[in-house]
Phi, psi and omega in degrees: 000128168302067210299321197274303193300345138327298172298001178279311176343276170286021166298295197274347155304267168350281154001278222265345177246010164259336143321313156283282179327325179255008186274327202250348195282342153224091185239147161315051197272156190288160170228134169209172194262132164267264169277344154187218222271351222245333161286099197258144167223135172241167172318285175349292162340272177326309175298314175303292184329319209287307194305251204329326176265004194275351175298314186283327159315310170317300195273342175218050191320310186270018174296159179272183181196139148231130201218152175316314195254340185267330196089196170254151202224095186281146175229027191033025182274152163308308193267135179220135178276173199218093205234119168260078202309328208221103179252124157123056172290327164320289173307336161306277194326344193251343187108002247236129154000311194260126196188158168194161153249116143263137212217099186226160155258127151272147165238161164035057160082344178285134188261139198281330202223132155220150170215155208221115181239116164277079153356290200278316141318310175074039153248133176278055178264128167238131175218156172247183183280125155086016193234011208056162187236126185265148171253073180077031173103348192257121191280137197227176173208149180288194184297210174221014171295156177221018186204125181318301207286008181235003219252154149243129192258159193222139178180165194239174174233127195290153179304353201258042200259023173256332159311291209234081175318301172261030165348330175202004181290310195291322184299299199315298180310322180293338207239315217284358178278339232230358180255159206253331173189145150270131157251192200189074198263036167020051158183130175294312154323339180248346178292302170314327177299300169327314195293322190298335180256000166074355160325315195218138179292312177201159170213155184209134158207149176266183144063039193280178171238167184278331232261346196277333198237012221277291226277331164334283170315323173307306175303328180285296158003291183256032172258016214017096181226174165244117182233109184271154153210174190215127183291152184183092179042045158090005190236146192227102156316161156198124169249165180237128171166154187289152206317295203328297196314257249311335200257323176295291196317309144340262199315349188259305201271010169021055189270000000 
């Protein structure tokens, strides 16, 4: 398999389903709640998925598929995607910008490929394995900050946080004096861009999905970044950071 002419592909799939999302974006569309008030799925979701996997189906019939909304469509192949239509829905239902699709391919469980499309922006992140990663063509790595007291940190609070309230309040607590700022862009995925492009410094988030982090971890990777995660009932710990951060940050959040 031709991994650059795949990624052209999927350049123009995205496209074209960053092209719906803003055409619907303040359109009167259904919203419904998934595991609970705070886990939003909208048609828009649904309608990108339908796009996007019935294009890999055209082109890659016997590929495997894992998608937000659809789930797994096992064919048993080596190769498998890894598809988020809509990351940051909330911030959609609201207008709000920060939205992205994500998308990445695996082979033999590794991922080959990732590309992370901010619609409304007209940012472009890619990397292939071993190829670097790139921003609208332009190469990028993370940062070189190496002190806590100079870093901007970035994490989220999980949909399941009325189960478990402090899910990420104490790891938060531990970090947020000793770091120079925090954010919270309501998408893991466009958070993962950040570490990668060097905007932003370390990221952590719990009770992630593969579908939140596949194409993401890649761009750091080949942003020479680090990126650990940790299994936990079907959930994914992750911290993100260039090695220096990454080995402070462990220690203060002992996760």
């Amino acid at each position: 398999m031709d991994r650059f002419k795949v990624l052209e592909k999927v350049k123009s799939w995205v496209k074209e389903v960053g092209r719906l999302q803003i055409a619907r974006i303040h359109d009167n569309f259904e919203v419904r709640s998934k595991s609970n008030e705070h886990d939003l799925v909208t048609e828009v979701d649904e309608l990108s998925e339908r796009i996007l996997i019935d294009y890999i189906r055209a082109e890659y019939p016997n590929h495997s598929i894992i998608s937000e909304e659809s789930g797994i469509d096992n064919r048993r192949s080596d190769y498998q995607w890894i598809i988020d239509p809509l990351d940051g829905t909330t911030n959609y239902t609201h207008g709000f910008s920060l939205f992205c699709i994500s998308i990445a391919l695996q082979y033999q469980n590794e991922t080959i490929l990732g590309l992370v499309y901010l619609p409304k922006l007209e940012y472009l992140y890619y990397a292939i394995k071993e190829e670097g990663a790139f921003l609208n063509g332009q190469r990028i790595k993370v940062s070189t900050t190496e002190r806590l007291e100079k870093a901007l940190l970035v994490t989220d609070f999980s949909y399941y946080r009325d189960e478990n309230p402090d899910n990420n309040a104490d790891y938060f607590d531990k970090v947020v004096k000793q770091v120079q700022g925090t954010r919270k862009t309501g998408s893991a995925a466009l958070d993962l861009c950040g570490i990668a492009e060097g905007t932003l410094d370390c990221f952590w988030e719990l009770e992630l999905r593969p579908w939140d982090i596949a194409a993401g971890a890649l761009l750091i990777e080949e942003a020479e970044g680090k990126v650990l995660t940790f299994n936990k009932e079907e959930k994914l710990t992750i911290i993100a950071a260039n090695n220096r951060l990454l080995e402070l940050i462990m220690k203060k959040l002992k996760i």
